[in-house]
C-alpha positions in Angstrom: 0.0 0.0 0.0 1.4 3.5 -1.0 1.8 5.9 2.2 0.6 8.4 0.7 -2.8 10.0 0.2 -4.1 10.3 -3.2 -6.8 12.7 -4.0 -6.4 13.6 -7.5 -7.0 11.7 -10.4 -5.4 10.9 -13.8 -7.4 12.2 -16.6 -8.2 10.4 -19.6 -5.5 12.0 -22.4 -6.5 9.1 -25.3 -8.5 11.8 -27.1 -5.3 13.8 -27.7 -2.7 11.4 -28.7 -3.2 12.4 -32.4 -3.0 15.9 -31.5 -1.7 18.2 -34.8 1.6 18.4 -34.7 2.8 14.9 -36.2 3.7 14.3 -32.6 1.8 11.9 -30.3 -0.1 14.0 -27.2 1.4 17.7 -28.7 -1.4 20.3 -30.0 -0.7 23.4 -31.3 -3.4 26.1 -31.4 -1.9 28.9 -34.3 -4.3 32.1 -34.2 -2.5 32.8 -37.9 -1.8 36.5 -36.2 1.5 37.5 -35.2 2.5 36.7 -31.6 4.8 34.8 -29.1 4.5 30.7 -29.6 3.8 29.6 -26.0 3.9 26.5 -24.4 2.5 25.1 -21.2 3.9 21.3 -20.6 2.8 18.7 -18.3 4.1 15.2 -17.4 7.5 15.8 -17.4 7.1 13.2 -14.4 4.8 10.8 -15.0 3.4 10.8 -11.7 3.0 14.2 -11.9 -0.6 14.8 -12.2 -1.5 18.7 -11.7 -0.3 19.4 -14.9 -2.3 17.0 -17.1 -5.6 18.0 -15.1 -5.1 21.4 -16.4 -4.0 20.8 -19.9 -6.9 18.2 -20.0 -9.2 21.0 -18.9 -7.7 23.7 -21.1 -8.4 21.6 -24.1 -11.9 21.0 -23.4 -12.6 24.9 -23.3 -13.3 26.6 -26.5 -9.6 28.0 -26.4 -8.8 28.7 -30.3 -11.8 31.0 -30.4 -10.4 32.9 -27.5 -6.8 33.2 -29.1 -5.8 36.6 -30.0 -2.5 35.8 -31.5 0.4 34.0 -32.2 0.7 29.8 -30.9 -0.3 27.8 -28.3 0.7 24.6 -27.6 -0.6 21.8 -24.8 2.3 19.5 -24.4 2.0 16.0 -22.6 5.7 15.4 -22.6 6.8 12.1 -20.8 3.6 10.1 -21.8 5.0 6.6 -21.3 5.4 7.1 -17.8 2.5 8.7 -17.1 0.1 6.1 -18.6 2.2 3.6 -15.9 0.9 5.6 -13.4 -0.7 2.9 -10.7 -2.3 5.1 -7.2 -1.2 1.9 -5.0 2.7 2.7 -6.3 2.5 5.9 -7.0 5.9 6.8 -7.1 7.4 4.3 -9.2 5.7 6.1 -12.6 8.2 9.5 -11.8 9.7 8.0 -15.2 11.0 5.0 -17.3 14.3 4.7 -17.6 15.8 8.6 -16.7 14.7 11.1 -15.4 13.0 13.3 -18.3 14.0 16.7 -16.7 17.4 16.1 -16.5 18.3 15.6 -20.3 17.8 18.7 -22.0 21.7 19.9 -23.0 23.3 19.0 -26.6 25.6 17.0 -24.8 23.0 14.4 -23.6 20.3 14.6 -26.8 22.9 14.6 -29.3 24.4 11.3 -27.6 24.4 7.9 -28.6 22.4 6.8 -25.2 19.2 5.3 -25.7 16.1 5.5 -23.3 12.8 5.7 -23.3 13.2 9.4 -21.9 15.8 10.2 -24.3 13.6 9.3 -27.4 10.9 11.4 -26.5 13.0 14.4 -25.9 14.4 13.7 -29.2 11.0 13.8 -30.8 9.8 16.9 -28.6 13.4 18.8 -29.3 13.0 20.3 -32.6 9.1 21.7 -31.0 10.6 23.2 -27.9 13.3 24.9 -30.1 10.5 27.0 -31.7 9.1 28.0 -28.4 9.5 31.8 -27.2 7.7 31.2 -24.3 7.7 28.0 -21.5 5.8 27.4 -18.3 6.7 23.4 -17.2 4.4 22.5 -14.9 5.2 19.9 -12.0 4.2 19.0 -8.5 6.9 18.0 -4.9 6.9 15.1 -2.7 6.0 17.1 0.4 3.1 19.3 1.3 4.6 22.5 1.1 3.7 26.0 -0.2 4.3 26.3 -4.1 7.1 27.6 -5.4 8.0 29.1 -8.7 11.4 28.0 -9.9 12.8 30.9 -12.2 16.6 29.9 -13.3 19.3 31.9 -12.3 19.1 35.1 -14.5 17.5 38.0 -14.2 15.0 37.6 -17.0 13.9 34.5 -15.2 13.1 36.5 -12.2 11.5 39.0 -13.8 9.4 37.1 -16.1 8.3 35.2 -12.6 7.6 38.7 -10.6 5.5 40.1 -13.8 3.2 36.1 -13.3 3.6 37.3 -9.4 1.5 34.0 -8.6 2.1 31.6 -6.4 3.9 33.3 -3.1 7.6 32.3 -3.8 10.1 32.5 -6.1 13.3 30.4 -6.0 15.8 31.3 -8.2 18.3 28.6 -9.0 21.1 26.9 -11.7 18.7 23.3 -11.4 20.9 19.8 -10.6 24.2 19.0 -10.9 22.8 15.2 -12.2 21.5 17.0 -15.8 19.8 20.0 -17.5 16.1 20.9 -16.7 14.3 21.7 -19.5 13.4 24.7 -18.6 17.5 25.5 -19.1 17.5 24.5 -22.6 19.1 26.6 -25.0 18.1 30.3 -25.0 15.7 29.7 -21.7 19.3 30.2 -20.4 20.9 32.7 -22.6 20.7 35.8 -21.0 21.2 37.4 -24.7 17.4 35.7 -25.6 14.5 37.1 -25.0 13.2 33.3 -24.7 12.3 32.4 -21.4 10.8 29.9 -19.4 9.2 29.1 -15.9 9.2 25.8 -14.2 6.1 25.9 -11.4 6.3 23.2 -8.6 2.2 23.3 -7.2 2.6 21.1 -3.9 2.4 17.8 -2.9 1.7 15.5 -6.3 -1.5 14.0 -5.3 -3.3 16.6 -3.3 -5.9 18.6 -4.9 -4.8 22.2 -4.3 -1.9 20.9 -6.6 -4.5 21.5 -9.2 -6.0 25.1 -8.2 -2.2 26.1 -8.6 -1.5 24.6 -11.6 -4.4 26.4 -13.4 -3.9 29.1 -11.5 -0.8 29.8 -12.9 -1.3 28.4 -16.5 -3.8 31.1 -16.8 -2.1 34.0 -15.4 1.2 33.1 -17.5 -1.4 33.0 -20.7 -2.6 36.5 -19.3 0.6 37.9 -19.5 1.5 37.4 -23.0 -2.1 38.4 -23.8 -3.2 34.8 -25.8 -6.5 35.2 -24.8 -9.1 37.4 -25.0 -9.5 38.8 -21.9 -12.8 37.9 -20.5 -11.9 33.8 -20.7 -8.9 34.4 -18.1 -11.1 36.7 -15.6 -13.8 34.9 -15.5 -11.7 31.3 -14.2 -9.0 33.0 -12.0 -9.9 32.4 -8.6 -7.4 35.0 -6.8 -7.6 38.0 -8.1 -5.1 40.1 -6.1 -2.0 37.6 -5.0 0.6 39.1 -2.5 3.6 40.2 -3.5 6.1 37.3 -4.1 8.9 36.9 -1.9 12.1 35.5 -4.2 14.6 33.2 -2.4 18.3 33.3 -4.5 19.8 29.6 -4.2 23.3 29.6 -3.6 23.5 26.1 -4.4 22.3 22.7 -4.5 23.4 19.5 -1.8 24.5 16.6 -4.5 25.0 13.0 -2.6 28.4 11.6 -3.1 27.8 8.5 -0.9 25.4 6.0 -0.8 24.6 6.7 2.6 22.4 10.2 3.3 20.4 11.3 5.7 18.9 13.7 7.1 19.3 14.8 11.1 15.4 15.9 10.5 12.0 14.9 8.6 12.4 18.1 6.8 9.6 19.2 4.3 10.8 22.3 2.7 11.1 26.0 3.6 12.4 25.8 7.0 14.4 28.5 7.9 17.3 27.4 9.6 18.8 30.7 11.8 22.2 30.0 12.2 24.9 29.1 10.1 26.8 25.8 10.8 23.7 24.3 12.1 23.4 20.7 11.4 21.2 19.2 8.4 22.9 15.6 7.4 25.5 13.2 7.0 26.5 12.2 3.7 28.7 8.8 4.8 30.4 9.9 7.2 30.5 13.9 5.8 28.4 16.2 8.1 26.4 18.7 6.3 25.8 22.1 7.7 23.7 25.5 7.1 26.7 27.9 5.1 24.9 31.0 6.9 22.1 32.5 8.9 18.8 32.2 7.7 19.6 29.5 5.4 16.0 28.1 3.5 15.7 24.4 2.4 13.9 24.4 -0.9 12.0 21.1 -1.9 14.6 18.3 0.5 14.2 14.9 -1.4 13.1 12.0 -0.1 14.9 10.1 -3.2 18.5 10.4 -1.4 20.6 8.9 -4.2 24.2 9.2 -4.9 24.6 11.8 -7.5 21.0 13.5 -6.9 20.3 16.6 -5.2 19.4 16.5 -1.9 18.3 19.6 -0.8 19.1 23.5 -2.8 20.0 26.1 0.3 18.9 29.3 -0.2 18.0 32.8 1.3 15.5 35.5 1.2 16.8 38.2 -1.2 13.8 41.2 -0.9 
């Protein structure tokens, strides 16, 4: 039996394996105006579920009527572990052979590895390249607030204070174990004007997950202006968020042994107040707080040598 609490279920996505794009579960919406080409992904971990909820809503709305200009596209992006996805082992679907999210530099796709993973970034690569605009949406392991992860640069940030939903943003350089998609290419140039958001919406199988995911999938299509705008105002369901609160990472913890833990069951955003405090052993390493007011963003429970473990960070405004 699974320990967690599932209260969220996975939608039916048969209807858009077709899509219109040549590739299986990708539709593009093209208003044949001028415009950004946006694109709001889900299942980058198949067990993941927030995000297909709301692209599986999104395309039952009348949404190409609504478009005012350039593309949209719905992405389902790691479909073969996603259609794995068993409530009793919940965690077991995250993906099939690799992690999806950790794959996207020229390095790794122009590779001769093979994986399940790797072949449907391979598909998806030449699509993302045309994108201006990317929100990835996932979900965390532990019931904490929801964070909006921005990349390190400054275009990141700002692109994530103009969305100013949810509460926090984290911004970060991602894992040392592979590139995020969100980091792809000119996402990370800070010569681009391309840009891309990754939003984590809580705990994967808890159903506010879900009001955060649409929530911000419709305020990120508000601010590049792709729909006309009486469809967004009348299904946002905050209409004045507080001001974010952005948290700089100044780096990530990456096991080097086999054996970590943690001295604590933490869940994420504790704020540890004094520097050298300690979080861990990794073997026979102790792991401390590097300064006052340290913040642990999103600790894993997957504690893997080579994975992150925990990203410290600190309050910047």
């Amino acid at each position: 039996m699974s320990e967690y609490r599932i209260d969220i279920s996975t939608p039916d996505i048969s209807p858009y394996k077709a899509g219109n794009t040549g590739i299986d579960y990708v539709t593009t919406f093209d208003s044949g105006k001028d415009g950004p080409h946006v694109m709001i992904s889900a299942v980058v971990h198949g067990n993941e579920l927030c995000g297909a909820i709301t692209l599986d809503w999104l395309l039952r709305q009348d949404i190409f009527s609504a478009l005012r200009h350039g593309k949209l596209t719905l992405a389902f992006m790691n479909t073969a572990a996603f259609l794995q996805f068993d409530p009793g082992n919940p965690t077991a679907s995250r993906f099939v052979d690799e992690d999806f999210n950790r794959l996207w530099s020229s390095d790794v796709l122009d590779s001769q590895r093979m994986s399940v993973e790797l072949h449907r970034a391979r598909e998806l690569r030449a699509l993302v390249d045309q994108v201006d605009y990317l929100l990835d949406i996932h979900s965390m392991q532990s019931a904490t607030v929801p964070l909006m992860m921005c990349g390190p640069l400054e275009k990141g940030q700002a692109l994530a204070r103009a969305i100013a939903y949810p509460g926090y943003i984290v911004s970060d350089t991602g894992h040392q174990a592979g590139t995020r998609m969100r980091d792809y290419r000119d996402f990370a140039n800070p010569g681009s004007v391309k840009n891309a958001l990754l939003i984590e919406c809580g705990q994967h199988w808890q159903a506010s997950s879900v009001s955060v995911a649409k929530e911000t999938t419709l305020r990120f299509l508000q601010h590049f202006e792709m729909f006309e705008p009486g469809f967004i105002a009348a299904n946002l369901a905050i209409k004045q968020p507080p001001k974010p609160k952005v948290i700089e990472v100044s780096g990530p913890i990456t096991i080097k042994n086999d054996a970590f833990r943690f001295v604590d069951n933490f869940q994420g955003m504790e704020v540890i107040a004094k520097q050298g405090t300690l979080l861990g052993w990794d073997g026979d390493e102790e792991i401390h707080t590097p300064y006052d007011n340290c913040v642990l963003i999103m600790p894993s429970k997957r504690l893997q040598k080579g994975h992150t473990a925990v990203r410290l960070g600190r309050f910047i405004d």
